[in-house]
N, C-alpha and C positions, 0 to 999 in steps of 0.2 A: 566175562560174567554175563551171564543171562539176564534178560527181561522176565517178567513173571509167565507171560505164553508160554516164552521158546522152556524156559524151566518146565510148564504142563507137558508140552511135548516131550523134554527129555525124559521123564519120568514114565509118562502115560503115555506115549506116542503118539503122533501126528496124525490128522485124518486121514493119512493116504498108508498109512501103517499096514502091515499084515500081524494079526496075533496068532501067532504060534505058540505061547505059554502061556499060562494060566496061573498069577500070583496068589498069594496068601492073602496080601494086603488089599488090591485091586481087583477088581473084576472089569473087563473091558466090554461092554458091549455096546453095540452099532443096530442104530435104528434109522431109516429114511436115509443108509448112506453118510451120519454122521456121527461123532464119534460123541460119548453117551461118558462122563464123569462121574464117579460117585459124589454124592451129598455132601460128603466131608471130605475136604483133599489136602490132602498133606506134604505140604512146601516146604517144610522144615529143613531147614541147614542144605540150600539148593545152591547158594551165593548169589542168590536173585540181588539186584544193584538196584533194581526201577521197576517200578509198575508195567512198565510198557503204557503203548496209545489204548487211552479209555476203552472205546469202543473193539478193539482186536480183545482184550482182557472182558467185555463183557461176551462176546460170540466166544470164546473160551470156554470160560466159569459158566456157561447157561445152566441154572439147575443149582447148581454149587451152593449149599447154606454156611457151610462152615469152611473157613480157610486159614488153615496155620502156615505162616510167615516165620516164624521164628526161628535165631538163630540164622540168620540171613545178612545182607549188606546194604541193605533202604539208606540213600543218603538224603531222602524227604520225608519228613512221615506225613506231610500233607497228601503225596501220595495213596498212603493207606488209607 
């Protein structure tokens, strides 16, 4: 089960990713060589188990206003 990163990454891929496709839902772009999240991201029903380490979750989500969780596995919600 994922951490909430490794979930960014499986969804939206990793900084080292190559995009080849072009979603409906997401738009991927890269700016200064880092990877650029939409405003709203959408985690829903990932099996995400834990936030992950504070700091790896904020250099992630940089940007990020809105973040849907749900339907998920959080076994703290102080976490959230």
């Amino acid at each position: 089960m994922p951490s909430l990163p490794e979930a960014v990454d499986q969804k939206y891929g990793d900084e080292d990713a190559v995009v080849t496709e072009v979603s409906c839902i997401a738009l991927q772009l890269r700016r200064s060589g880092r990877q650029r999240l939409p405003s709203v991201l959408i985690l829903a029903d990932c099996e995400i188990e834990e936030a992950g380490e504070e700091q790896e979750v904020e250099k992630r989500c940089e940007g990020v206003k809105e973040l849907d969780i749900s339907k998920n596995k959080l076994k703290h919600w102080d976490e959230v």
